[in-house]
MMTF fields as JSON, N, C-alpha, C and O atoms, coordinates in Angstrom:
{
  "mmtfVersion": "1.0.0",
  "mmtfProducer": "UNKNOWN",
  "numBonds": 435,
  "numAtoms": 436,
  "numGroups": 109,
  "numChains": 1,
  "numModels": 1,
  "chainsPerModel": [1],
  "groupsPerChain": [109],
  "chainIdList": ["A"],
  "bondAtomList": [4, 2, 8, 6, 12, 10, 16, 14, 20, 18, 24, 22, 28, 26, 32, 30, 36, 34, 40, 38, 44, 42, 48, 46, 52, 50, 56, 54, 60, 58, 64, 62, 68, 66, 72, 70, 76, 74, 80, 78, 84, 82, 88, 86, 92, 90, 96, 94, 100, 98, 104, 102, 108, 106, 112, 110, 116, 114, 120, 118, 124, 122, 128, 126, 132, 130, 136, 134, 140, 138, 144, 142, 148, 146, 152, 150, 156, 154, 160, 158, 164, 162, 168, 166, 172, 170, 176, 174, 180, 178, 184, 182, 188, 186, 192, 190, 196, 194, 200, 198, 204, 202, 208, 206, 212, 210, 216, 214, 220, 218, 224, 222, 228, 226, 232, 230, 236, 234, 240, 238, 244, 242, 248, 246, 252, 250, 256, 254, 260, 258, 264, 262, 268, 266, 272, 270, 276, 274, 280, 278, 284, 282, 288, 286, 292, 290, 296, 294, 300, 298, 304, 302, 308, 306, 312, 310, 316, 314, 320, 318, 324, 322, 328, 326, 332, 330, 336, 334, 340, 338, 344, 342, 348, 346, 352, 350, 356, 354, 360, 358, 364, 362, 368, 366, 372, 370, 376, 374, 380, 378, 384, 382, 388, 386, 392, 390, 396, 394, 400, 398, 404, 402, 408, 406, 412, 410, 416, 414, 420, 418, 424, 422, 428, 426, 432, 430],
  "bondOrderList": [1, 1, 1, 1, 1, 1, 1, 1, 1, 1, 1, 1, 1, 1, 1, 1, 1, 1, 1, 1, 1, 1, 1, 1, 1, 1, 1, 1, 1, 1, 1, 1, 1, 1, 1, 1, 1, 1, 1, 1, 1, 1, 1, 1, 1, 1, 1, 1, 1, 1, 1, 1, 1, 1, 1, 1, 1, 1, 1, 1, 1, 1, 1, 1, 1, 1, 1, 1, 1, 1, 1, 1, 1, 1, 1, 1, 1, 1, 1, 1, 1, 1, 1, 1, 1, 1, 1, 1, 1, 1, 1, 1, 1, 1, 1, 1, 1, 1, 1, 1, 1, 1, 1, 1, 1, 1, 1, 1],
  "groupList": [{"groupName": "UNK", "atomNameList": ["N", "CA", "C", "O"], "elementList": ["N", "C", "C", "O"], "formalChargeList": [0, 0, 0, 0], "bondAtomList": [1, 0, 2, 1, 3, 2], "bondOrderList": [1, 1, 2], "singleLetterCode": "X", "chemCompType": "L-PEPTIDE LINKING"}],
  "groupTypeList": [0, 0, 0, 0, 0, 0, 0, 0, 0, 0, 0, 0, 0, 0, 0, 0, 0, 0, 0, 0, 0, 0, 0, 0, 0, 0, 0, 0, 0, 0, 0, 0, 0, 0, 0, 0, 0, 0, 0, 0, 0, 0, 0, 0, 0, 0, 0, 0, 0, 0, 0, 0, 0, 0, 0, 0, 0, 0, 0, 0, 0, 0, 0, 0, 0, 0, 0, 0, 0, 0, 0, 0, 0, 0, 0, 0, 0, 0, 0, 0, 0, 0, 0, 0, 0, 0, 0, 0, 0, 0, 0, 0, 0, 0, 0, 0, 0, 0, 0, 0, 0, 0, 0, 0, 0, 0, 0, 0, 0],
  "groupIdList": [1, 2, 3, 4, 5, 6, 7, 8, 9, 10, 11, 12, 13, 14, 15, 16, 17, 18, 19, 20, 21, 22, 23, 24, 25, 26, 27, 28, 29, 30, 31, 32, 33, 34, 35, 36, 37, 38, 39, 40, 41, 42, 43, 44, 45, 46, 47, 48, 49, 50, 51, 52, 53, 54, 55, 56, 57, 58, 59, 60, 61, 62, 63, 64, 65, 66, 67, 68, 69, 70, 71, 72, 73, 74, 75, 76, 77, 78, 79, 80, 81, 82, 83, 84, 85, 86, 87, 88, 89, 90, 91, 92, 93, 94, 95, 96, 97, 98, 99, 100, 101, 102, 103, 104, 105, 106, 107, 108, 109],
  "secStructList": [7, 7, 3, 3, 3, 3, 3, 3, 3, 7, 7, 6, 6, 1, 7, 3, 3, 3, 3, 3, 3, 3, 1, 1, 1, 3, 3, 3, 3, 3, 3, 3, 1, 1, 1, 3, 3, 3, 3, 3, 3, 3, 7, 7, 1, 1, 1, 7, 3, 3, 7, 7, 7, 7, 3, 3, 1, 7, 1, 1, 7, 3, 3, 7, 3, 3, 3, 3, 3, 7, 7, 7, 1, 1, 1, 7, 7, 7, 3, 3, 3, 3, 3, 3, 6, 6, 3, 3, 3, 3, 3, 7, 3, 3, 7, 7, 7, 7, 7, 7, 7, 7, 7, 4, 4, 4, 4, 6, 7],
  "xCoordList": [-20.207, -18.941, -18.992, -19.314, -18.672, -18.666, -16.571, -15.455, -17.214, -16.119, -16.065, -17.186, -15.071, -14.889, -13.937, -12.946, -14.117, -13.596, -13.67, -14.682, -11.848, -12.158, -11.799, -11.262, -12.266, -11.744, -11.405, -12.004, -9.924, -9.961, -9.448, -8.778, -10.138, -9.277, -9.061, -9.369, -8.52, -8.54, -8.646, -7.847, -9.933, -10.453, -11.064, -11.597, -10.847, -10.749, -10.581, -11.382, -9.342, -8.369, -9.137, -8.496, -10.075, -10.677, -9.871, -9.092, -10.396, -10.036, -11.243, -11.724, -11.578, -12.895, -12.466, -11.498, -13.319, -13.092, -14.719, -15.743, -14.64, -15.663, -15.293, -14.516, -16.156, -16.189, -17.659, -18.837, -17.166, -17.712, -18.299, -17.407, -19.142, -19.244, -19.989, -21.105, -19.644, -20.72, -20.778, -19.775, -21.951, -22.65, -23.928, -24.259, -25.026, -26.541, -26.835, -27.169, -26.892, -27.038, -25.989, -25.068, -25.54, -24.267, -24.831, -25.99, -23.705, -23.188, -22.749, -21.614, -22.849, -21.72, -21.682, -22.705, -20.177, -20.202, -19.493, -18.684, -19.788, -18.807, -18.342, -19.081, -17.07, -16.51, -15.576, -14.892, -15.698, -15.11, -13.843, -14.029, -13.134, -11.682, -11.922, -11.789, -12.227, -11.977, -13.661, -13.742, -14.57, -15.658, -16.649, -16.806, -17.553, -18.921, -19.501, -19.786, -19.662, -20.828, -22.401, -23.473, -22.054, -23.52, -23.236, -22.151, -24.167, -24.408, -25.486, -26.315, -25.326, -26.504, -26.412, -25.341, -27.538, -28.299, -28.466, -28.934, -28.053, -28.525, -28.805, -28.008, -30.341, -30.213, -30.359, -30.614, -30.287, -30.399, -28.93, -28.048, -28.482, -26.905, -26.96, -26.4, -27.435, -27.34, -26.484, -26.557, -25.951, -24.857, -26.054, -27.074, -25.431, -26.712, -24.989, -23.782, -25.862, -25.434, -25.838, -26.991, -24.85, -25.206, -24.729, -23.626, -25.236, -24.609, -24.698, -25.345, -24.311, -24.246, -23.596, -22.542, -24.31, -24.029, -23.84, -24.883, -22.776, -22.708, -22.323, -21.646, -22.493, -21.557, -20.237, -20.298, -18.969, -17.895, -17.734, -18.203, -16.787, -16.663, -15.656, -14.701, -16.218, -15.214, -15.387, -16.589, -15.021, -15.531, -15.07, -14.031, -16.617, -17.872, -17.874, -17.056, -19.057, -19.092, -19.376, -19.686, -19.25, -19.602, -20.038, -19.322, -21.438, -21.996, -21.049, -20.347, -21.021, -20.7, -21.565, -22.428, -20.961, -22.056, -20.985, -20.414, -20.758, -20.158, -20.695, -20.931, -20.915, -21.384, -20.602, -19.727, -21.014, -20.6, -21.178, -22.247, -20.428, -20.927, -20.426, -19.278, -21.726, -21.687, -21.25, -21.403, -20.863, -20.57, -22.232, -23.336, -21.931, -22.77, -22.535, -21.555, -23.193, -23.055, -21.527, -20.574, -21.472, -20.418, -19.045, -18.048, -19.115, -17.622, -17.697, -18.713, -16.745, -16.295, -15.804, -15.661, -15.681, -15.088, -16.081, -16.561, -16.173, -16.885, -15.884, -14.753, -16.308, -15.713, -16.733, -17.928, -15.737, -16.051, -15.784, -14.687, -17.005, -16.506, -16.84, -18.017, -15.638, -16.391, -16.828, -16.268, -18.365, -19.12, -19.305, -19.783, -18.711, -18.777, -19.234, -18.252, -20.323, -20.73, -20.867, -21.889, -19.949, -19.305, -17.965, -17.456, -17.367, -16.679, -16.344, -16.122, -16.18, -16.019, -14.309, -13.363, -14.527, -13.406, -13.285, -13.772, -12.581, -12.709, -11.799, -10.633, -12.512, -11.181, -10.715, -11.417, -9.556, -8.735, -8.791, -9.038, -8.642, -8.995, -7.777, -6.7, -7.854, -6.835, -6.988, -8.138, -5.755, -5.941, -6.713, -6.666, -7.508, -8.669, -7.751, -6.853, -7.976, -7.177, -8.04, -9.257, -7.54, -8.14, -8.777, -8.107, -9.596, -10.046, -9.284, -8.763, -9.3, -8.146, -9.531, -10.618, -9.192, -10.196, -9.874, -8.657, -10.636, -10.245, -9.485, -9.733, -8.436, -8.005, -8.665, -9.324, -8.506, -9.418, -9.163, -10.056, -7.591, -7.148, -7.66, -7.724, -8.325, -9.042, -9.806, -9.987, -10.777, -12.534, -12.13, -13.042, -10.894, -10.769, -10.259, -10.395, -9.8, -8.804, -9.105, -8.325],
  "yCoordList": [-5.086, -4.997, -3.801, -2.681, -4.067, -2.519, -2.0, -2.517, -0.808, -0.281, 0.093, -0.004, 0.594, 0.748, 1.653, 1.689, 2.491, 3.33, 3.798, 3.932, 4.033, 4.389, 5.663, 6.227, 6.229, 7.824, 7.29, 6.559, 8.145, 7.837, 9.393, 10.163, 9.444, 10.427, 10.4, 9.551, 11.458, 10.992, 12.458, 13.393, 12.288, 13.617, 13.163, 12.082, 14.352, 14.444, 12.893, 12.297, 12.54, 10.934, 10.035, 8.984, 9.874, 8.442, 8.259, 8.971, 7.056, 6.981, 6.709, 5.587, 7.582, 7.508, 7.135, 7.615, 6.148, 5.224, 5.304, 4.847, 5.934, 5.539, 4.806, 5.043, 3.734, 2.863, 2.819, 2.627, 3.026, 3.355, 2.383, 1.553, 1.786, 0.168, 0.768, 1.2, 0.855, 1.442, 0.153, -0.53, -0.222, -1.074, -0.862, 0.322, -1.887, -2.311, -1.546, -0.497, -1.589, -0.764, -0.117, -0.914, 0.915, 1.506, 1.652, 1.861, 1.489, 0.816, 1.354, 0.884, 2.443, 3.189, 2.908, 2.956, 2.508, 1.943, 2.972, 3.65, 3.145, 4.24, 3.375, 2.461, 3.639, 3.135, 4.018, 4.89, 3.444, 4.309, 3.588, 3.195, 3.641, 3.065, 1.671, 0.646, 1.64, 0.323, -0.627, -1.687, -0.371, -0.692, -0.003, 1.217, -1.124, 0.082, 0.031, -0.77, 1.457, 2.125, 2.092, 1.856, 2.451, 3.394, 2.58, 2.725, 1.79, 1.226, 2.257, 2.933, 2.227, 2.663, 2.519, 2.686, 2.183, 2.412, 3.416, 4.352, 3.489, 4.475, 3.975, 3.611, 4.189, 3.41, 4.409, 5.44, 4.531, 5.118, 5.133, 4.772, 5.521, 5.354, 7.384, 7.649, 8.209, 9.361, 10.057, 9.589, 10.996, 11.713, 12.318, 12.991, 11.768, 12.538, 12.603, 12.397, 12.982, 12.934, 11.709, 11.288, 11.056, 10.511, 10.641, 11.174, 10.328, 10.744, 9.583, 8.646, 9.422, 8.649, 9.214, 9.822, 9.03, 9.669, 9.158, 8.738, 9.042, 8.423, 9.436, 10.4, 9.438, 9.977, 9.302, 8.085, 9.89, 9.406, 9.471, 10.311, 8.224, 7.838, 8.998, 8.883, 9.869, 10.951, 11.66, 11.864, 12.471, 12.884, 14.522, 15.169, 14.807, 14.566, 14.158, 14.571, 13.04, 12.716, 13.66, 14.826, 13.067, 14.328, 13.823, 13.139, 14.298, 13.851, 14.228, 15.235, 13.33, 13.758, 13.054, 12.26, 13.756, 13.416, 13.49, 14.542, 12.169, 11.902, 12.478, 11.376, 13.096, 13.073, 12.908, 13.686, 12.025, 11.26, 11.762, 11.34, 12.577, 12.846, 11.728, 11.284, 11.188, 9.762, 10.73, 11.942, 10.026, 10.225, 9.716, 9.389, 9.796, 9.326, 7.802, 7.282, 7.151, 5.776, 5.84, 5.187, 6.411, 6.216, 6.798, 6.094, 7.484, 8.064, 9.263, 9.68, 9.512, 10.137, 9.133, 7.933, 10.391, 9.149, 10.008, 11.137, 9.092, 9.619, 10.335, 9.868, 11.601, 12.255, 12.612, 12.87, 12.551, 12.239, 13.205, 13.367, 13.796, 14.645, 14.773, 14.596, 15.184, 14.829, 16.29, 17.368, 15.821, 17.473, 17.067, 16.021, 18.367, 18.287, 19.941, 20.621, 20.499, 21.604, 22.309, 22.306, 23.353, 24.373, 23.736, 24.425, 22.753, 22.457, 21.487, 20.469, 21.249, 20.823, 19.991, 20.43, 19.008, 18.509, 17.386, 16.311, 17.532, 16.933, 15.496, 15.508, 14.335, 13.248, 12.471, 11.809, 12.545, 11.709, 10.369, 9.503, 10.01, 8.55, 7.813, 8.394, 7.051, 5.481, 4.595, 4.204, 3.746, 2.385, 1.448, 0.907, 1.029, -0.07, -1.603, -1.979, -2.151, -3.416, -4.423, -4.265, -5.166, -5.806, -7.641, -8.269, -7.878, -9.014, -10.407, -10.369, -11.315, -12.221, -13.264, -13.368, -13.835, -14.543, -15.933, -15.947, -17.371, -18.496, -19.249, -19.103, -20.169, -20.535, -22.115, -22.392, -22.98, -23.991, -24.739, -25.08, -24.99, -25.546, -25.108, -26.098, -23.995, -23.209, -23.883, -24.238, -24.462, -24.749, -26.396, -27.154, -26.74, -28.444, -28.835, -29.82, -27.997, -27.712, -27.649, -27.449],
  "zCoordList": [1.969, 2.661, 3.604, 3.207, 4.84, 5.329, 6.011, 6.058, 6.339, 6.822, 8.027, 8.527, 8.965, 10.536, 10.735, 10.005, 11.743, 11.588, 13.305, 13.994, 13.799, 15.543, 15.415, 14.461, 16.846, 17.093, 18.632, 19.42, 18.674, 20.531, 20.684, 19.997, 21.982, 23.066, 24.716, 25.552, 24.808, 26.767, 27.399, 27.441, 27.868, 28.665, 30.0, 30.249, 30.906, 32.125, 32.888, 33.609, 32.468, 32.974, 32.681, 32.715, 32.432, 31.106, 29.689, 29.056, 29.515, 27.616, 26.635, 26.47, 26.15, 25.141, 23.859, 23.271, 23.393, 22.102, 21.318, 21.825, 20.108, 19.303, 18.12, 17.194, 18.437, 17.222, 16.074, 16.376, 14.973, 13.55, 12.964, 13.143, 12.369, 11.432, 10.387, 10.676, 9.424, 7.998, 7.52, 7.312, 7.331, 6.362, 6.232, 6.294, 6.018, 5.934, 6.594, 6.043, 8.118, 9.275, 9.636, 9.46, 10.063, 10.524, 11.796, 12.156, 12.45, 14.137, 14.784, 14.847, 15.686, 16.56, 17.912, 18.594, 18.542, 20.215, 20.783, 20.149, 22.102, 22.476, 23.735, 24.098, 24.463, 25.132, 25.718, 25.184, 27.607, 28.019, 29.352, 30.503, 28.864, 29.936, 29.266, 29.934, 28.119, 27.526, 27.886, 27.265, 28.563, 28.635, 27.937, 27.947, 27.112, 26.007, 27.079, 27.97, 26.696, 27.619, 26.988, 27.545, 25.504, 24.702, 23.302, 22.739, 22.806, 21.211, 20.504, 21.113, 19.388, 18.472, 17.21, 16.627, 16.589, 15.014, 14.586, 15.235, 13.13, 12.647, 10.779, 9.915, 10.764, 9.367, 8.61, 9.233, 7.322, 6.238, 5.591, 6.37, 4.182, 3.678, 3.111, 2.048, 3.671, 2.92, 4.814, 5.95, 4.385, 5.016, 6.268, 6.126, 7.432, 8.645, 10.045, 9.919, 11.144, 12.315, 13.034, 12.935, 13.829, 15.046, 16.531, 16.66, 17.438, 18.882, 19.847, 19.378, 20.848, 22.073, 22.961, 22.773, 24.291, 25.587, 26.841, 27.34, 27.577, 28.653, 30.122, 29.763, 31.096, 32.325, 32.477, 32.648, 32.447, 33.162, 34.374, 35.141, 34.706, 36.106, 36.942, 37.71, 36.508, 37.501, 38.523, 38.355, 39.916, 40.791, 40.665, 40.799, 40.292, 40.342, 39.14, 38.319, 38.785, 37.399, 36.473, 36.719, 35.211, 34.191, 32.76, 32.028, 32.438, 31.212, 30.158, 30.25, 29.036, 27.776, 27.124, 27.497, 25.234, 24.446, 23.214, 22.924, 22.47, 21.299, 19.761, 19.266, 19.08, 18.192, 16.468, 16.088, 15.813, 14.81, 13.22, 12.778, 12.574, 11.272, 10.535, 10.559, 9.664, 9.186, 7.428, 7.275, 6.648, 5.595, 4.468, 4.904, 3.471, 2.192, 1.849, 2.384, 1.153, 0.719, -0.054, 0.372, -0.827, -1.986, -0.979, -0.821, -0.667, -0.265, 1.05, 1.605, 1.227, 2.456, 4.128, 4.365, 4.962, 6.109, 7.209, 7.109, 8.194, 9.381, 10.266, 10.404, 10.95, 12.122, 12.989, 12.84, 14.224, 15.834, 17.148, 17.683, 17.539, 18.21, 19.504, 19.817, 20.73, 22.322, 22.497, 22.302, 23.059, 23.873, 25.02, 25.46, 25.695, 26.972, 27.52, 27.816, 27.648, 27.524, 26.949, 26.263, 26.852, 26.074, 25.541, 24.657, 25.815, 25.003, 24.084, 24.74, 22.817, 21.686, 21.087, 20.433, 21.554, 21.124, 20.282, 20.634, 19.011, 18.095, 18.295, 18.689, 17.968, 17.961, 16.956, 16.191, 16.952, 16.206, 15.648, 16.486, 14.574, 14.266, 14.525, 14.661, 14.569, 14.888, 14.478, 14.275, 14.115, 13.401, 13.579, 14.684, 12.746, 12.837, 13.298, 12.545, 14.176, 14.244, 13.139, 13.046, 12.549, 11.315, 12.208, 13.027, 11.899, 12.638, 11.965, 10.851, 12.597, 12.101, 11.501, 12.069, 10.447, 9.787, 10.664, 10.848, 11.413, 11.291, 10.288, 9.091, 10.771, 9.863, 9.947, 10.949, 9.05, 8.923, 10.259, 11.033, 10.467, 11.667, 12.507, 13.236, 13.272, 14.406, 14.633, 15.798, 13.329, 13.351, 13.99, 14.32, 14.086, 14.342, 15.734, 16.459, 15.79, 17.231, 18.053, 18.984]
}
């Protein structure tokens, strides 16, 4: 079974969204004005770091770099943080929208 888990924020007039997937493989997308920019893997289930990095569309553009403390197999939660030089900004999690299962009628329809 896995779990999911978003962080959003909004720096220099973008909207940055990281999305979380813990399972088998754990999954991280990053997304920016609502478009993924950056996917990644990260296998193992013991407590590590992960990151993804994109340029925003800004003038002048400007690199950032997400980085994702993954939790342990058994417990804890992942946190998400935007780097942008020297600065360090931590983001906030937000409600997971829950995926809607088909209902049998869907599969006929």
């Amino acid at each position: 079974m896995s779990r999911e888990y978003h962080f959003h924020c909004e720096y220099a007039g973008c909207s940055v969204t990281v999305g979380v997937r813990l399972a088998g493989t754990r999954r991280l997308e990053l997304l920016v004005d609502g478009k993924e920019v950056a996917v990644g893997q990260v296998h193992g289930h013991h407590a590590q770091p992960g990151s993804l990095s994109t340029t925003l569309p800004t003038d002048p553009p400007r690199a950032i770099t997400v980085e994702v403390d993954l939790p342990g197999a058994l417990r804890g939660v992942p946190a998400a943080t935007l780097v942008d030089g020297d600065t360090r900004l931590p983001m906030p999690a937000r409600d997971v929208p829950h995926r809607a299962r088909p209902t049998e009628a869907s599969w006929y329809g």
